[in-house]
C-alpha positions, 0 to 999 in steps of 0.5 A, a space after each residue: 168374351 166368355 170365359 170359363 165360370 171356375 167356381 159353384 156360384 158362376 156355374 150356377 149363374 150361367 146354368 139360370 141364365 135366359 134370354 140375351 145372356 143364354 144366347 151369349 152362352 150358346 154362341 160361346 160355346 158353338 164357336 169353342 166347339 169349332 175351334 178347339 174340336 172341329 165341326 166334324 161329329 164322331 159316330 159311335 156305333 152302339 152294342 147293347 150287349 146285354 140287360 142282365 145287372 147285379 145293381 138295384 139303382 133307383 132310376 134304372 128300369 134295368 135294375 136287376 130285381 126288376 120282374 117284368 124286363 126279359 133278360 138277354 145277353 147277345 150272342 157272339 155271333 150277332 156282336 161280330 155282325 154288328 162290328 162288320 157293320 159299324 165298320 163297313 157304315 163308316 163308323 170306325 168306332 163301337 161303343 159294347 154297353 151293358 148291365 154291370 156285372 162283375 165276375 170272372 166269367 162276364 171278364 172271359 166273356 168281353 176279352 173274347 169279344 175284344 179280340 175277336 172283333 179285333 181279329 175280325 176288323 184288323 183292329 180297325 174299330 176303336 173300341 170303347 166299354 159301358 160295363 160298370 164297375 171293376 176291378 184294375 185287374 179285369 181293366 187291364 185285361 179289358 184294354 190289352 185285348 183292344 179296348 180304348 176307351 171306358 165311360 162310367 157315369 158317376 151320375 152325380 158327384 154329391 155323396 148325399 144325392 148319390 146315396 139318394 138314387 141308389 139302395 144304401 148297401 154294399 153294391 152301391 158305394 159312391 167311393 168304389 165307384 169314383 175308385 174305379 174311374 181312378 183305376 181307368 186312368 192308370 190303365 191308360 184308358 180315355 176316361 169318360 164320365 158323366 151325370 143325370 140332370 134333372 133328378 127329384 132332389 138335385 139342385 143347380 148347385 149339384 150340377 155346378 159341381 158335377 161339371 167342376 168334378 168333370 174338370 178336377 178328374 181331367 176327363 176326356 169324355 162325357 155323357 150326359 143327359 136328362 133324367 127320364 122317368 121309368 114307372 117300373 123304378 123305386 124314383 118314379 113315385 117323386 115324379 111328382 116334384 121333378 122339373 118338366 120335361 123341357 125344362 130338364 131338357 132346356 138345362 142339359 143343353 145348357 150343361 152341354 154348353 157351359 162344359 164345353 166352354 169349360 173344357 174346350 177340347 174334350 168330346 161330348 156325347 149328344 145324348 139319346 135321351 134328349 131326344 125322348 123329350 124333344 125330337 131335335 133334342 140331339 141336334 140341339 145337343 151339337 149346336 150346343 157343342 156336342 161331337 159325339 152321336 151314338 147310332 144304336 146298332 143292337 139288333 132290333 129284337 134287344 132294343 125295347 128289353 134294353 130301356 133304362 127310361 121310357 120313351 126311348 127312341 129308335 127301339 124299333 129302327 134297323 141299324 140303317 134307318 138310325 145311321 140315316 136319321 143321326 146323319 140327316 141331324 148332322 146336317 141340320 145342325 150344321 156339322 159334318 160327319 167324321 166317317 172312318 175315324 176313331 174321334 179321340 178327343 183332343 183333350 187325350 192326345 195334349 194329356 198324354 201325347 198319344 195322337 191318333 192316326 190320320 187314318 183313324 186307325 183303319 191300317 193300324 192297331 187299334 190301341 
């Protein structure tokens, strides 16, 4: 039996491995994922709420000083027709994802969308935030309007990597980011995080130690994927040392599945992103021991001024077209969906004894 590498040099060595022991590997952690968290595959719908963004990180086609992407922030309305929707489609959670600003009126702004989904859902949508950094103050606002879960990528947890992909100024402080995650956990959020795989500069001991930062943080979710170009971004001109694309593919899944066997009960994104290199890139993901699925329920009209890298699918799918392709990936890999349930990871209940509802808290108060 496997079990779970504790330190840099197993990781890596798990991370390398081909053939007989990559498939040792798999089987391990395809079995853990269906003991420990189940075979159901959660959905959360995905709100890309808004393109405008204060920083200038180096891989990011979104950065704010980007003159050729055409800024929008959703309207109420159509974020309001998107929750009725994630909860009429069975969902039963949203993810509301944007640019990172952080100002009092972008803090008005998401409490008002909170308690007006919460109000127009009878709290039945469990609510997860993509928003970047802030303060403890406008975190806690966040999660008393209804807010239950935060994902804040750190991208990668080597200090000198990180000031690599970012500009070296006061926007961009790897300590404030890390602050912040802290700040989530004392709010009583369901802390998620996560990191690129396959950046020019990033070894395989870096992404040993991404996987042994999730650990040490205690995380209970986590979102990771390839890194994928964009030729509108300051990283683009060292593509030329970057590892192919299936090969940044092959180690992502094999990140996904040494995570799982190293954090058995905790839930794991099967990122969009895969599938921009491989078209069964998600369910590769979920064979791998992914359980979470974000079907893109932005209005068509946002979806190609909201790419982070090229090659983005499901820009130009309607919110029913998405919800029947992430299904029928379901099947094929074998799992089943989690329909009308919130999908807390296991992991977040054992820590903090909060249990969800068997109902998924579609009767009760989203908290």
């Amino acid at each position: 039996m496997l079990d779970a590498p504790s330190s840099r040099g197993e990781i890596v060595r798990l991370l390398s491995a081909v053939g007989a022991e990559r498939s040792r590997l798999f089987a391990r952690s395809s079995a853990i994922k269906r003991e420990r968290v189940g075979n159901k595959v959660y959905f959360r719908g995905l709100l890309e709420y808004s393109n405008r963004c204060v920083k200038e990180c180096l891989y990011c086609g979104i950065r704010g000083s980007n003159p050729r992407v055409h800024r929008y922030t959703m309207m109420e309305g159509e974020v309001m027709e998107a929750a009725r929707y994630a909860l009429a489609a069975g969902y039963a959670s949203i993810v509301i994802q944007g640019g990172e600003i952080a100002s009092p009126a972008r803090t008005r702004e998401i409490t008002r969308l909170l308690e007006r989904i919460g109000e127009a859902t009878d709290n039945r949508l469990g609510i997860t935030l993509s928003l970047g950094e802030q303060s403890r103050e406008t975190l806690e606002e966040w999660k008393e309007a209804g807010a239950r879960r935060y994902l804040l990528r750190v991208e990668t947890s080597n200090p000198d990597l990180y000031a690599r992909i970012h500009p070296r100024d006061a926007r961009h402080d790897f300590e404030r980011r890390l602050e912040t995650l802290r700040h989530l956990r004392a709010c009583g959020y369901q802390v998620g995080t996560g990191c690129m795989i396959g950046l020019p500069f990033q070894t395989l001991d870096d992404l040993a130690g991404d996987l042994l930062f999730f650990r040490d943080i205690d995380a209970d979710m986590i979102g990771m994927g390839p890194y994928v170009e964009h030729a509108d971004t300051p990283l683009y001109r060292h593509r030329g040392i970057l590892l192919p694309p299936l090969a940044r593919l092959h180690l992502s899944l094999g990140m996904i599945a040494v995570l799982r066997v190293m954090m058995k009960d905790i839930n794991i994104v099967a990122a969009t992103a895969l599938q921009a290199i491989d078209k069964l890139g998600r369910e590769k993901a979920l064979m791998a021991g992914a359980n979470i699925l974000m079907p893109n329920i932005t209005p068509v009209r946002y979806r190609e001024d909201y790419l982070l890298y090229e090659n983005k699918p499901c820009v130009d799918e309607a919110a029913d077209q998405c919800k029947e392709c992430l299904e029928a990936r379901v099947r094929l890999a074998g799992d089943e969906i989690g329909r009308g349930e919130w999908g807390d990871s296991p992991h977040f209940a054992l820590r903090t004894g909060k249990k969800e509802p068997a109902d998924g808290g579609m009767t009760g108060k989203n908290q």
